[in-house]
RORO-740163 format. One record per residue (C-alpha): x negated, y negated, z; residue number from 1; residue in three letters. Coordinates in Angstrom, 3 decimals. Example, Ala and Ser with C-alpha at 12.3 -4.5 7.8 and 13.67 -1.06 7.14 Angstrom:
BEGIN
       xx       yy       zz bavex rokol
  -12.300    4.500    7.800     1   ala
  -13.670    1.060    7.140     2   ser
END
This chain:
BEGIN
       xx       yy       zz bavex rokol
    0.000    0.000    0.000     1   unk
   -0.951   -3.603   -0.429     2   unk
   -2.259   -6.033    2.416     3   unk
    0.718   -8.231    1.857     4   unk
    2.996   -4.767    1.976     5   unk
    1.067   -3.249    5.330     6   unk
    2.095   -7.179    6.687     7   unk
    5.407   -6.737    6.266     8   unk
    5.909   -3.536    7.688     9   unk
    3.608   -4.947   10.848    10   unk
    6.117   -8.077   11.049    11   unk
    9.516   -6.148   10.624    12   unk
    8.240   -3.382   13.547    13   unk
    7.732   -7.386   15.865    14   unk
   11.318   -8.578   14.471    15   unk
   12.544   -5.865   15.928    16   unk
   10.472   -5.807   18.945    17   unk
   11.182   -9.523   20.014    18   unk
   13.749   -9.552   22.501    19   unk
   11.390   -7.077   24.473    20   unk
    8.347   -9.232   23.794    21   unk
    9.837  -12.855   24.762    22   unk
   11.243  -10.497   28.024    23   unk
    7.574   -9.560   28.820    24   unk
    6.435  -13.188   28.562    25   unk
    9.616  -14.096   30.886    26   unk
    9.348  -11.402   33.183    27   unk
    5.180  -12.035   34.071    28   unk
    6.455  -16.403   34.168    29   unk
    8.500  -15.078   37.275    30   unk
    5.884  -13.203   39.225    31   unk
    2.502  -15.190   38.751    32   unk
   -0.841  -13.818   40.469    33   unk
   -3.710  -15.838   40.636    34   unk
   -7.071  -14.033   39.713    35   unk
   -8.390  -10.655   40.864    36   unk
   -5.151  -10.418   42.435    37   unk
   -2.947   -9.753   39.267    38   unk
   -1.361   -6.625   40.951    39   unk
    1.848   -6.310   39.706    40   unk
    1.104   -7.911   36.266    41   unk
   -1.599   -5.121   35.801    42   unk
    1.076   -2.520   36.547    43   unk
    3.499   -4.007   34.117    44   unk
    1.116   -4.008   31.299    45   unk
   -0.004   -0.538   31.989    46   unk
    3.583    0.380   31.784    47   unk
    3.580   -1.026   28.200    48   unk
    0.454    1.310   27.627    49   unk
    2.263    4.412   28.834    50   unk
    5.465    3.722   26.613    51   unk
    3.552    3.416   23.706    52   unk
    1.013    6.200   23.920    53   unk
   -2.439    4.525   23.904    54   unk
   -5.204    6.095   25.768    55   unk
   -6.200    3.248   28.541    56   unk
   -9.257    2.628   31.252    57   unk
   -7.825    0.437   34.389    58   unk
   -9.252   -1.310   37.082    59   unk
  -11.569   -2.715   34.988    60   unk
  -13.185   -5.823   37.459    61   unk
  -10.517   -5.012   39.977    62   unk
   -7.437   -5.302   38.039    63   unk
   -8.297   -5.131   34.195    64   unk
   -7.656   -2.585   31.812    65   unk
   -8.112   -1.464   27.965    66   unk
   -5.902    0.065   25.940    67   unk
   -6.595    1.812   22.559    68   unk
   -4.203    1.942   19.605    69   unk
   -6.319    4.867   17.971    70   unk
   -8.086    7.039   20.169    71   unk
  -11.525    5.624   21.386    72   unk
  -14.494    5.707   18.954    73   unk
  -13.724    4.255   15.541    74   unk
  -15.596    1.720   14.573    75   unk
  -15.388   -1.735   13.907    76   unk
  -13.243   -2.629   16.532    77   unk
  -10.833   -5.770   16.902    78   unk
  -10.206   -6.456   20.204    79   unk
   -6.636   -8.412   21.683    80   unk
   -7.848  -10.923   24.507    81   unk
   -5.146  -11.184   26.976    82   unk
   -5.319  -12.895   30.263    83   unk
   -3.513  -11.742   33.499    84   unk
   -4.060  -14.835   36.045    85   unk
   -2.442  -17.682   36.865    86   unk
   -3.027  -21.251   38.111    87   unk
   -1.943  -22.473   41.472    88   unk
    0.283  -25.262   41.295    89   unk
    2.712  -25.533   44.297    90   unk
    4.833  -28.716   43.534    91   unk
    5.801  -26.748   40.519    92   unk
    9.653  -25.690   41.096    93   unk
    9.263  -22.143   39.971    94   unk
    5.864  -21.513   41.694    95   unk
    5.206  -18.770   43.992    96   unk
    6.286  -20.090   47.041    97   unk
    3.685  -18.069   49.558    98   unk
    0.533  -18.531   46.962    99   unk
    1.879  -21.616   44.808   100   unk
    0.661  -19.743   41.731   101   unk
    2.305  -20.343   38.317   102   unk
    1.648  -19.923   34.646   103   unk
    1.680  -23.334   33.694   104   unk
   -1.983  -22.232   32.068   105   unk
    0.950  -19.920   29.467   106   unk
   -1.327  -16.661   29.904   107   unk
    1.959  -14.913   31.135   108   unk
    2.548  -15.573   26.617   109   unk
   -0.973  -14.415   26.064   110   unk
    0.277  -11.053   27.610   111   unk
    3.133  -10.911   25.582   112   unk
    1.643  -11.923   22.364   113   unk
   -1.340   -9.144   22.700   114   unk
    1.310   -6.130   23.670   115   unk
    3.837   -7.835   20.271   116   unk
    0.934   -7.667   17.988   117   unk
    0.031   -3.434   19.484   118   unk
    3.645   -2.898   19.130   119   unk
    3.434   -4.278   15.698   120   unk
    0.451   -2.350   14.159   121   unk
    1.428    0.852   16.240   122   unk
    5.215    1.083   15.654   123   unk
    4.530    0.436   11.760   124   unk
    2.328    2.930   11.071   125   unk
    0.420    0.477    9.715   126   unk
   -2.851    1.347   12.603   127   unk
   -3.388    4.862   10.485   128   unk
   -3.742    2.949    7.494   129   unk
   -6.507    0.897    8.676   130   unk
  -10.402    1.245    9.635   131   unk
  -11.674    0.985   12.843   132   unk
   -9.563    0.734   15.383   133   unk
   -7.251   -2.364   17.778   134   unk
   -8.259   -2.701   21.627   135   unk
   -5.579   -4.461   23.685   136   unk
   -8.443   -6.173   26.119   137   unk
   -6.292   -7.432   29.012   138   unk
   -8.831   -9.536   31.451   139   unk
   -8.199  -10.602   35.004   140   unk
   -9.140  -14.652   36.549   141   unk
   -9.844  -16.398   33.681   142   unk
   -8.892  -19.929   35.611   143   unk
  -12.131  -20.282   37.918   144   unk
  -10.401  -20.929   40.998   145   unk
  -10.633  -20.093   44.852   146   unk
  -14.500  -20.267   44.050   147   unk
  -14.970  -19.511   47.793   148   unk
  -13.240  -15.934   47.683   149   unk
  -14.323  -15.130   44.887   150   unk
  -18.035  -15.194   46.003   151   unk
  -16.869  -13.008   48.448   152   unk
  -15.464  -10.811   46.337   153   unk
  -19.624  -10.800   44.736   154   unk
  -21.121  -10.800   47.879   155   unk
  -19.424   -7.657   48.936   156   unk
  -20.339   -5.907   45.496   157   unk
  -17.152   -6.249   43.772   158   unk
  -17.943   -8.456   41.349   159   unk
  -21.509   -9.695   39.964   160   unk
  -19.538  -12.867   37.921   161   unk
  -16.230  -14.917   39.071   162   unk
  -14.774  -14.665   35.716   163   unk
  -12.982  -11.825   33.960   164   unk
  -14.067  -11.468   30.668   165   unk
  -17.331  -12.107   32.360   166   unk
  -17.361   -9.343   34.340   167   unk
  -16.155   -6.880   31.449   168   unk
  -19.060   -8.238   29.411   169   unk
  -21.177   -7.074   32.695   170   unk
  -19.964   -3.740   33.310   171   unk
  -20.489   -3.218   29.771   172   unk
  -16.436   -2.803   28.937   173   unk
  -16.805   -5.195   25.729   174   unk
  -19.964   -2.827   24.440   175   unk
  -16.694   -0.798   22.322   176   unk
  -15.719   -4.047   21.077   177   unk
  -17.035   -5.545   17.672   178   unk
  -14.556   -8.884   16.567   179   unk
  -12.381  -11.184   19.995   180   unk
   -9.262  -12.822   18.523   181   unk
   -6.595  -14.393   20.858   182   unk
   -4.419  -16.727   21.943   183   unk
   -3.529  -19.105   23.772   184   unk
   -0.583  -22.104   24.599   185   unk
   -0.740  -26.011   24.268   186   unk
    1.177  -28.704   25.470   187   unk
   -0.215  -30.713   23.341   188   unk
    0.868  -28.655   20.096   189   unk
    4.686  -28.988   20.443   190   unk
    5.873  -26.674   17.046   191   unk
    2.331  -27.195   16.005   192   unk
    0.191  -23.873   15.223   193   unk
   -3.969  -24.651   16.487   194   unk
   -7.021  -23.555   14.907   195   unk
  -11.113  -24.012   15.376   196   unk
  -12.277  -26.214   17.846   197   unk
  -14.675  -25.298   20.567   198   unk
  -14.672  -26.308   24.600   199   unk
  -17.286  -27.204   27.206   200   unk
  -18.798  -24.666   29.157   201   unk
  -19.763  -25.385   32.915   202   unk
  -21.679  -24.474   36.406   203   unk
  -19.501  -23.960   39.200   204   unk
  -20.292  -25.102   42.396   205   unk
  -19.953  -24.384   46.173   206   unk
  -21.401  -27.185   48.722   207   unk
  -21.497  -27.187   52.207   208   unk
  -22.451  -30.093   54.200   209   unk
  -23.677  -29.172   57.739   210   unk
  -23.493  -31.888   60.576   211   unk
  -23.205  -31.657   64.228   212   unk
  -19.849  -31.685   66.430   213   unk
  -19.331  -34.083   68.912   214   unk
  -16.250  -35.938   70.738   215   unk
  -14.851  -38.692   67.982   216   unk
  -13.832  -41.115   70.490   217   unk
  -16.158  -40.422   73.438   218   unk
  -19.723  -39.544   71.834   219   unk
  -19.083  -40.025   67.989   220   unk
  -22.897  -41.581   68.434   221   unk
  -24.001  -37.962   69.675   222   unk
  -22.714  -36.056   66.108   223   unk
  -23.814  -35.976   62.491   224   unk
  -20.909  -36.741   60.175   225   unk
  -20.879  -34.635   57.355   226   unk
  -17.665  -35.830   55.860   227   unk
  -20.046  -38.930   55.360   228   unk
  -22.524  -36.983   53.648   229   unk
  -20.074  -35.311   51.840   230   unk
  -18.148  -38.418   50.568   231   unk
  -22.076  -40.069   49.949   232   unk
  -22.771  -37.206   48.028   233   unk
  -19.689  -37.666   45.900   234   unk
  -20.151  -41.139   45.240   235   unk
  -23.439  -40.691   44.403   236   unk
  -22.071  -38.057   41.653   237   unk
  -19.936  -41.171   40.544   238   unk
  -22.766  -43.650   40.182   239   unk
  -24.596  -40.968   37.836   240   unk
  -21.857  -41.134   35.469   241   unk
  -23.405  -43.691   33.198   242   unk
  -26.132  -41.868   32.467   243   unk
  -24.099  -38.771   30.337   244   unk
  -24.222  -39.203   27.047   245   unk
  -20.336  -39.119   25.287   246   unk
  -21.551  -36.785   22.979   247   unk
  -22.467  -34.158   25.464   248   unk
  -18.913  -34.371   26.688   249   unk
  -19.910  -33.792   30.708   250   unk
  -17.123  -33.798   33.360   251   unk
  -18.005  -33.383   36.847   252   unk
  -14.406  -33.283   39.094   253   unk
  -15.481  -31.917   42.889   254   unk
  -12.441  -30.938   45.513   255   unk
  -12.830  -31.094   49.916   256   unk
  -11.671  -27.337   50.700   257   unk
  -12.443  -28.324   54.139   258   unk
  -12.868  -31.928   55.805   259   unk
  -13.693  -30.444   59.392   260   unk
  -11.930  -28.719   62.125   261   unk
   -9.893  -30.968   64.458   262   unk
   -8.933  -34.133   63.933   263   unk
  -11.059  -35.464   67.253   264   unk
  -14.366  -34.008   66.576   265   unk
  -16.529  -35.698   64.426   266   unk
  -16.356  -33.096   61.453   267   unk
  -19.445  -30.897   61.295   268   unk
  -18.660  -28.562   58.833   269   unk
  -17.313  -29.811   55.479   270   unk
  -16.795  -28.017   52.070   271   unk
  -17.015  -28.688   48.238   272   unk
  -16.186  -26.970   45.332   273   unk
  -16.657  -28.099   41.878   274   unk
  -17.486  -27.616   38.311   275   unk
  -20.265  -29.345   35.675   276   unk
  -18.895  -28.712   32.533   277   unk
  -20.929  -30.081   28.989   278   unk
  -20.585  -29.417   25.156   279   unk
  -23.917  -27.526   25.557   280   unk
  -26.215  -25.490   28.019   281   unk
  -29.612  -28.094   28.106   282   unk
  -26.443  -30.444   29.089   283   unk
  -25.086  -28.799   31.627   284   unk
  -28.274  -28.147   33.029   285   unk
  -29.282  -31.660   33.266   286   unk
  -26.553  -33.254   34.270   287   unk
  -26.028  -30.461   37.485   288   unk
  -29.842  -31.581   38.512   289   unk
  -28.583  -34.893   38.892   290   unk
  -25.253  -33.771   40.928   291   unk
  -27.454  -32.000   42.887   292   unk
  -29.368  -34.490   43.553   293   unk
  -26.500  -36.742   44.543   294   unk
  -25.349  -34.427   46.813   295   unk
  -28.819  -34.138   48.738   296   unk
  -28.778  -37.723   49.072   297   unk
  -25.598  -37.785   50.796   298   unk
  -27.337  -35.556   53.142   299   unk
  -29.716  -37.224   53.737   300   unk
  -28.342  -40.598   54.096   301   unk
  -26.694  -39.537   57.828   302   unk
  -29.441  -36.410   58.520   303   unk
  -26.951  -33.781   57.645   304   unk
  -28.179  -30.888   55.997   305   unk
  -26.328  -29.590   52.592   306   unk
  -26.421  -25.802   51.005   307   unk
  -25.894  -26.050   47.453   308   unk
  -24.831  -23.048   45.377   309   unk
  -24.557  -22.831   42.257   310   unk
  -23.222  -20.194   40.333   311   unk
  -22.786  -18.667   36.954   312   unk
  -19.654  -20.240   35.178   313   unk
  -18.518  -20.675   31.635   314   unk
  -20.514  -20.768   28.513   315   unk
  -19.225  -23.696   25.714   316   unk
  -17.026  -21.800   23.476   317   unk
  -17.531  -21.853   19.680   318   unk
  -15.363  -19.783   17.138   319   unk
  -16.807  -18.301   14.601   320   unk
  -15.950  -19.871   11.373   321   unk
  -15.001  -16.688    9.244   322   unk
  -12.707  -15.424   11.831   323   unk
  -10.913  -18.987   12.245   324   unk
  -10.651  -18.676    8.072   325   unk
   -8.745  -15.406    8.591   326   unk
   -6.497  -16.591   11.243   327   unk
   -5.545  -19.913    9.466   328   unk
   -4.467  -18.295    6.572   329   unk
   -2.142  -16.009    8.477   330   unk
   -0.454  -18.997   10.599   331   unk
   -0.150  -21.161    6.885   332   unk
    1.447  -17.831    5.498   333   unk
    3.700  -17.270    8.531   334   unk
    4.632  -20.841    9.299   335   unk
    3.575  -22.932    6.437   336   unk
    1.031  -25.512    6.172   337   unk
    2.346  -28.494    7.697   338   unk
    2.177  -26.522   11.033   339   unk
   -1.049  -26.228   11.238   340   unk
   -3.174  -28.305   13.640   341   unk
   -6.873  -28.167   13.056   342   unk
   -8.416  -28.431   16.790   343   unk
  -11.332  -30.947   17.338   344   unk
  -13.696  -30.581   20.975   345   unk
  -11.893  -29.513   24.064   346   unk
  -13.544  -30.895   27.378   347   unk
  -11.652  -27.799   28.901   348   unk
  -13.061  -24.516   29.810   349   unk
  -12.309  -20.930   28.711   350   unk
  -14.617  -17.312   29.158   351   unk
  -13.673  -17.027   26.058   352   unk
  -16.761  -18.965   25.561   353   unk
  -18.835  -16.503   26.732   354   unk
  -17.334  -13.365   24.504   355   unk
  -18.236  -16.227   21.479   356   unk
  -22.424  -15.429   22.551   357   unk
  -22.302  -11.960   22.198   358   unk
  -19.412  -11.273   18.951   359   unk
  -17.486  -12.883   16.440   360   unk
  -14.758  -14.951   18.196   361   unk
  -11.650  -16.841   17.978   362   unk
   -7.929  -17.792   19.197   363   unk
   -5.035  -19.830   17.481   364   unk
   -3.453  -22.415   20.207   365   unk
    0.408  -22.020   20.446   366   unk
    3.424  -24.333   20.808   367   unk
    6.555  -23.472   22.913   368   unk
    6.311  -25.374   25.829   369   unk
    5.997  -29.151   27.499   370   unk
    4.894  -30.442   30.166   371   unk
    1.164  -30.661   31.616   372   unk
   -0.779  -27.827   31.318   373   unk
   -1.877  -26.957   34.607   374   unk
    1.146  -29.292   36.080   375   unk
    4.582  -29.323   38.129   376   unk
    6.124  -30.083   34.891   377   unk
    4.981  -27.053   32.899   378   unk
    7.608  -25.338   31.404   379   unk
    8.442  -22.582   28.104   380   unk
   10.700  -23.735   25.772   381   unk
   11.015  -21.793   22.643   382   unk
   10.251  -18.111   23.446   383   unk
    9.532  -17.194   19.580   384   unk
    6.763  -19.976   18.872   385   unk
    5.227  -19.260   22.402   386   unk
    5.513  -15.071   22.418   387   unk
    6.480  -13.961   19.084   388   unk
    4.900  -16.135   16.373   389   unk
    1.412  -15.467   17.971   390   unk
    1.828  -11.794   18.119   391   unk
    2.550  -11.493   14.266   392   unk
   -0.515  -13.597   13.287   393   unk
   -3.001  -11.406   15.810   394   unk
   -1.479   -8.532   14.201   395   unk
   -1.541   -9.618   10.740   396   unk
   -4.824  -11.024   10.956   397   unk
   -6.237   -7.373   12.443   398   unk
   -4.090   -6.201    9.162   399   unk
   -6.645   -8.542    7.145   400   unk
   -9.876   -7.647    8.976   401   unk
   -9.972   -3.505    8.827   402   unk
   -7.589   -2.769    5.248   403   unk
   -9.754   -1.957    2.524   404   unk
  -12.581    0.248    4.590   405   unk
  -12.474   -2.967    7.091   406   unk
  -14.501   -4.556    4.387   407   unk
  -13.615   -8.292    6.123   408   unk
  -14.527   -7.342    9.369   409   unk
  -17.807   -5.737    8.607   410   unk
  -18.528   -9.389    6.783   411   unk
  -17.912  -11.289    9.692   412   unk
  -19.930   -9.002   12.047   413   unk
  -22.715   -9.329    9.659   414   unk
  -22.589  -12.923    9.502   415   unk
  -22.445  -13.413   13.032   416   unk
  -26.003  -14.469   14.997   417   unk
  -25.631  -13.848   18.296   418   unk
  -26.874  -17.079   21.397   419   unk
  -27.465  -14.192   23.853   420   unk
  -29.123  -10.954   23.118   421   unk
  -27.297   -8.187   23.434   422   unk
  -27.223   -6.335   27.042   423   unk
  -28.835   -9.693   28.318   424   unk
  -26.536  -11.239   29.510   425   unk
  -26.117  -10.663   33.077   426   unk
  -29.762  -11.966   33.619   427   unk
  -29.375  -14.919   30.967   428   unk
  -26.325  -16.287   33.344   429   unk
  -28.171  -15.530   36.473   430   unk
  -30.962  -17.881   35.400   431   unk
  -29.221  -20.322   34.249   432   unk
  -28.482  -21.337   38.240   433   unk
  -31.563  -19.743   39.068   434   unk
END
């Protein structure tokens, strides 16, 4: 049969598959898990799995899994990126009310779109037709938050990195994996279809300021303040702003986790987390020496003492150009041309910068809801532009990469250079905060 033929078998088998796609979507919105704690998402996608036959590995980085539309072993591989965290967010109406999490990040549609495009190419038929084989790659925490637990999470031995894909790329779960496509939802897209771009990458950060406890209103003159130092230390981040050049795109936004103990002690023990994110590594790593610095000065400026550490986080993101070729001229044949959105430079973050180092990457940005992204406000509007539309373009873009003896995807791998080795990662991130 013909590409265009295998396509429409692919989209008919999601057509009839989309009330049951746009419910997945719905029913992960309503349960949100922030990450390395996705629980019950995990056990809803894995119920997808067992429906449909694949062969699966779970648990991957605590609550990850894979799932294999052909058995294991063919080669090249496409793998679907979906992502099982949330954000936390709790002024948001719908938000967990114990954790505050919620998907206003839209990876609950993510999900959904990865599991429509399997059910596509698997109910269809159209999988036996093809080379290689599809991997439904579903990762845990892809928003770095709760920095804090997370480290303790690494310090115990469950985790080397904080993010998910991260981690997979670690315990050597991407290693199967030749081509990452994905997607993911924009506020900023309304009915609009994204494609290209690239994002920053960053450091994250954990800083504790250390003072010394003493009576606020009887013997503040006998403590060390280190909400001073802290709030030195953060001005002094401010005052180095000037010196970043535009082009390298750096944004440097630290939170207080903790101002203290009680409210009449002067505070003694006071906590930071943050991010340096840049359009590029020598960046990044410049612009963290000077928040560093900063924050030692703020230390220093009330004889506090500061521990500063700084840990692996997200490399700048860059699709490859032959994959975003193949994935644009699905959306223009699926939507139509005036739908498409080319994406410029994101200041945002994503791991799925750090899949872009090691293979052939890239992800379409959907429309379907309003709001801010990552705010109360948040909301899905149009369940086939946010679930549906992105699972038949994943699937007929995988149609498009391994027909014809996977003669497209075999291009692409070939063209693709690689920024980290592979199977050197792990100690390329390491010294990057080394």
């Amino acid at each position: 049969m013909s590409n265009e033929q295998l396509k429409k078998r692919v989209l008919d088998a999601i057509d009839r598959k989309s009330k049951e796609i746009i419910g997945i979507g719905d029913a992960i919105w309503k349960k949100p898990e922030l990450g390395y704690k996705e629980f019950e998402t995990a056990k809803l996608v894995e119920q997808k799995y067992d429906e449909m036959g694949w062969e699966y590995k779970r648990e991957i980085a605590i609550t990850g899994s894979k799932a294999y539309l052909k058995k294991p072993g063919p080669r090249p591989s496409v793998g679907l990126i979906g992502e099982l965290d949330s954000v936390r967010c709790p002024d948001h109406p719908e938000s967990d009310p114990i954790t505050g999490a919620i998907h206003a990040c839209g990876h609950n549609a993510q999900i959904a779109a990865m599991l429509g495009a399997g059910f596509g190419l698997a109910d269809s038929g159209v999988i036996d037709e093809l080379e290689g084989n599809v991997v439904m790659v579903t990762v845990p925490a892809e928003e770095y938050l709760e920095i804090d637990y997370r480290n303790s999470l690494r310090e115990k031995g469950r985790l080397e990195f904080l993010g998910g894909k991260q981690e997979f790329i670690h315990v050597g779960e991407l290693a199967d994996v030749d081509i990452s496509i994905g997607s993911h939802s924009g506020t900023d897209l309304e009915d609009k279809i994204g494609v290209g771009g690239s994002n920053n990458g960053f450091v994250g950060k954990l800083v504790r300021y250390v003072g010394l406890e003493a009576h606020a209103g009887g013997a503040p003159d006998k403590g060390i303040n280190a909400l001073n130092a802290a709030m030195l230390g953060i001005m002094g981040v401010h005052a180095q702003r000037e010196t970043f050049k535009e082009e390298d795109t750096i944004r440097v936004h630290p939170i207080i986790t903790k101002g203290g103990e009680i409210v009449n002690n002067v505070p003694a023990d006071v906590r930071i987390e943050s991010y340096v994110r840049g359009s590029n590594v020598d960046a990044i790593i410049d612009a963290n020496a000077k928040v560093n610095r900063a924050l030692r000065a703020g230390a220093m400026a009330v004889g506090a003492e500061v521990e500063i550490n700084d840990l692996p986080g997200y490399m700048p993101y860059s699709h490859h150009p032959g994959l975003v070729g193949v994935l644009r001229e699905n959306c223009v044949a699926l939507v139509g041309e005036d739908r498409i959105d080319e994406r410029g430079h994101s200041t945002g973050s994503t791991d799925m910068g750090d899949i872009s180092c090691i293979m052939p990457t890239s992800s379409i940005g959907m429309g379907g809801v309003t709001g801010m992204g990552h705010g109360r406000t948040y909301q899905f509007v149009d369940g086939e532009q946010a679930y549906v539309e992105p699972a038949k373009i994943l699937a007929m873009a995988c149609v498009d990469l391994l027909i014809d003896g996977a003669a497209k995807a075999k291009e692409i791998i070939g063209s693709f250079e690689p920024s980290i080795a592979p199977g050197e990662y792990t100690e390329f991130m390491k010294k990057l905060v080394s």
